[in-house]
N, C-alpha and C positions, 0 to 999 in steps of 0.2 A: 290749690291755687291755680287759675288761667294764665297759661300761656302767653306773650303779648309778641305779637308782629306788629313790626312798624312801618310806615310806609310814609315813606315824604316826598311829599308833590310839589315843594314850594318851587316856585321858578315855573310853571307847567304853565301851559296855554289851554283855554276851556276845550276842547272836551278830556283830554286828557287825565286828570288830577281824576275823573269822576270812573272814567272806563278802567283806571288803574285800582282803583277801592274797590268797583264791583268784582275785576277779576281777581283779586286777593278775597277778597270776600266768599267767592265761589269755591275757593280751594282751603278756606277756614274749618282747623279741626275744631270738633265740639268741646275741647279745652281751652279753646283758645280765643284769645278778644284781638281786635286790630285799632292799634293807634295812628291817625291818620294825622299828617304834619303839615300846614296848608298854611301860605302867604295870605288867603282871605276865608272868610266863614263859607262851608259850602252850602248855601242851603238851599240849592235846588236837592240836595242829595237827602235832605229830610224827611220827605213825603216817601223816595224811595225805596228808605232803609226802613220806614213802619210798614209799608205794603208786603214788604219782603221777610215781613219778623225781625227784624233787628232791632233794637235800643240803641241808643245812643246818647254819649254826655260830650259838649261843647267847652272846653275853656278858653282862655285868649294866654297866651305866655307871655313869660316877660320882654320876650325879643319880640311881641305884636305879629308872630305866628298865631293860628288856631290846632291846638290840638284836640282833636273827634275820636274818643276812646269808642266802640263800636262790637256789640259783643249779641249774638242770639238770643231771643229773650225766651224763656219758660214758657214751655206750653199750658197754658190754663189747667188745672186739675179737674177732674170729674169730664 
């Protein structure tokens, strides 16, 4: 089972929330996924995290945060 780092940004002012994900991301072991906790949906950060190989899944919580589970995705077989 993956790891999960959590990181919450709620309250952050733009660019913030996004240079805090990438460098958590950068230091991400390959067990491990990052839950990202955010007062709005990021998605300038979507285009990002596929160019970079990452997956990613979006919920909205019941407190009307977003939570962005964010995990490396498998490199194609063959």
């Amino acid at each position: 089972m993956a790891e999960e780092r959590v990181i919450d940004v709620r309250g952050l002012e733009p660019p913030e929330p996004m240079e805090r994900v990438l460098a958590a991301l950068a230091s991400l072991a390959p067990n491990q996924h990052l839950r990202m906790v955010h007062h709005r949906e990021p998605r300038l950060l979507y285009p990002i995290l596929d160019k970079r190989g990452y997956a990613h899944d979006t919920r909205q919580a019941a407190d009307d945060c977003y939570e962005i589970r964010i995990w490396r995705r498998e490199p194609a077989p063959g």
